[in-house]
Structures are given as C-alpha cells and as structure tokens.
C-alpha positions in Angstrom: 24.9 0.1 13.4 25.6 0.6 9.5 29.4 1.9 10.3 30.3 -2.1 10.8 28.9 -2.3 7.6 31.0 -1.5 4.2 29.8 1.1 1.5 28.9 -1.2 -0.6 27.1 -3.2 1.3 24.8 0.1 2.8 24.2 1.2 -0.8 23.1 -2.5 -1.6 20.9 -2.5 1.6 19.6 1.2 1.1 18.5 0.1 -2.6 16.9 -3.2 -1.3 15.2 -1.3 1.4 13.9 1.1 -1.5 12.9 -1.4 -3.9 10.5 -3.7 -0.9 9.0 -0.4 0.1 8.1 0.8 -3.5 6.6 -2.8 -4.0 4.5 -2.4 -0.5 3.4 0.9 -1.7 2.3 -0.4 -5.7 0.4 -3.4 -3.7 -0.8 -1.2 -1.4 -2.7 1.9 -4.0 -3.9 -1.8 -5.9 -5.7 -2.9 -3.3 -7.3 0.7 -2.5 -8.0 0.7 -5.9 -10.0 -2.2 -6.4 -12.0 -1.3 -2.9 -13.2 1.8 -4.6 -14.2 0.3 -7.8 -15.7 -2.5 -6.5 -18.4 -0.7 -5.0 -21.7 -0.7 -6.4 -22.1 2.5 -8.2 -19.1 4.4 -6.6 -22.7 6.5 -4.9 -20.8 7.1 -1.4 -24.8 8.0 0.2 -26.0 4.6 -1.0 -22.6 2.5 0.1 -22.7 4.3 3.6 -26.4 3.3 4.0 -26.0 -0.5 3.2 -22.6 -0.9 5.2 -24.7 0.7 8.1 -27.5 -1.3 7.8 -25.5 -4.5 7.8 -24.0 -3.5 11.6 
C-alpha cells in the first residue's frame, strides 16, 4: 500500500500519523483528568454510593 508511495511522502505520513495520535492521547488524559477531579471529595465509597443511588 505504502510501496506506491515515495519516502518522503511515508516519513511525512508516518509523522502526521504520530503527531494526531499524540494530540488524541493529550485530549484524551485531559478529559480523564478533569472526571477525577471533578468529583466531590475524590471519596471513591461516597461517589460509588450516590452514582448508585441515582440508577
């Protein structure tokens, strides 16, 4: 697929391939990040509690 393709143009694509998943990763760990925080008192017990009695 890539041997149609010159050297050039597979580096370019390999470093553009890199570079989207390296920004999908940085957005990714954000948003895990502000899930965590964003919990009231980071107490795990408590949060499991309320998110089961809201089923």
């Amino acid at each position: 697929m890539l041997d149609a393709l010159s050297e050039e143009t597979q580096l370019i694509l390999v470093v553009i391939i890199i570079a989207v998943l390296f920004i999908i990763i940085s957005w990714n760990t954000k948003r895990n990040k502000s899930k965590l925080y964003d919990r009231d008192k980071r107490n795990f017990r408590k949060n499991y509690l309320k998110k089961k009695k809201n089923k």
